[in-house]
N, C-alpha and C positions, 0 to 999 in steps of 0.2 A: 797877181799871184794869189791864188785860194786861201786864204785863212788870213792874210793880212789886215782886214778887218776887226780881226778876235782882240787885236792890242788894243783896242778901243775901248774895253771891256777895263774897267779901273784893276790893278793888280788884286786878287784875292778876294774878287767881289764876283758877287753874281749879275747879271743884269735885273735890273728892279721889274723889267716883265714875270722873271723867274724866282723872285725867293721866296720860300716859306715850301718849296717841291725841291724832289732831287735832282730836276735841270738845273739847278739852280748852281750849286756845289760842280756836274757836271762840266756849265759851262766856262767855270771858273778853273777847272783840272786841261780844257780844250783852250784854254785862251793859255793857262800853265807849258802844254803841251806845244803848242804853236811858237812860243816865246821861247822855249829850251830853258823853262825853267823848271820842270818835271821831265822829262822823257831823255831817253839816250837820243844821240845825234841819228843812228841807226830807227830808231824808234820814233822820230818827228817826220822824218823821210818815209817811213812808211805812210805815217795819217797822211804826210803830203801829195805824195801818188794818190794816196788812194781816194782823195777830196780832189785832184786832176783829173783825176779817170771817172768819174761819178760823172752819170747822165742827169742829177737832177731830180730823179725818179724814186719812188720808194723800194727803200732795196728788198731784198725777198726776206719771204716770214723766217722767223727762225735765226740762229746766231750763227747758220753754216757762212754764211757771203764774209763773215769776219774772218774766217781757218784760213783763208788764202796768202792775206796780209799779214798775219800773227805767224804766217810758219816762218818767217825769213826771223824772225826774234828769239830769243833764250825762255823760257819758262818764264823765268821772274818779272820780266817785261811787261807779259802777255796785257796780265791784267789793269793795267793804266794805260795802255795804247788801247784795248777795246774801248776803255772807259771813251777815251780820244775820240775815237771811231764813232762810236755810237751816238754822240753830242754833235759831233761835225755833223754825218750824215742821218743820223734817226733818233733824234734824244729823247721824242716822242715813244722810246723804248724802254726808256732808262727812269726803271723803277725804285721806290729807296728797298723796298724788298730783296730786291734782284743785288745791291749796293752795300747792303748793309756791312758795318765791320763785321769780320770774323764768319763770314757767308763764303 
């Protein structure tokens, strides 16, 4: 099962490849996310497909590949399921700029 791995990750920790960068927080929000201890039931189901359906491949530039999986969710959602998304499959995206509170 795709993400099953992620609970391997110590609760509220980052993997020690990734701290002192915003993968880091990241992969701790996707391992959160994967465990149902951040995200609605509706909202783990989406990162779930959507880490099912992934070729593997780098997804296309740009945050459009995200709109597809974010429209089945409420507004409020959105933005902790990208975070999801983008850590599972491209975290090599995931800037603390882009991250910051209050952004």
């Amino acid at each position: 099962m795709p993400g099953l791995s992620l609970t391997l990750i110590p609760r509220g920790c980052a993997p020690s490849w990734a701290e002192g960068s915003p993968v880091g927080p990241a992969y701790a929000a996707l391992r959160a996310a994967a465990t149902g201890e951040a995200l609605s039931r509706t909202a783990r189901q989406v990162v779930r497909a959507a880490v099912g359906e992934h070729d593997a491949g780098h997804p296309p530039l740009g945050n459009g590949w995200l709109e597809g999986p974010l429209a089945a969710l409420p507004e409020r959602e959105r933005p902790a399921t990208r975070l999801a998304l983008l850590a599972a499959l491209a975290p090599y995206r995931i800037t603390e700029r882009r991250w910051r509170p209050g952004r």
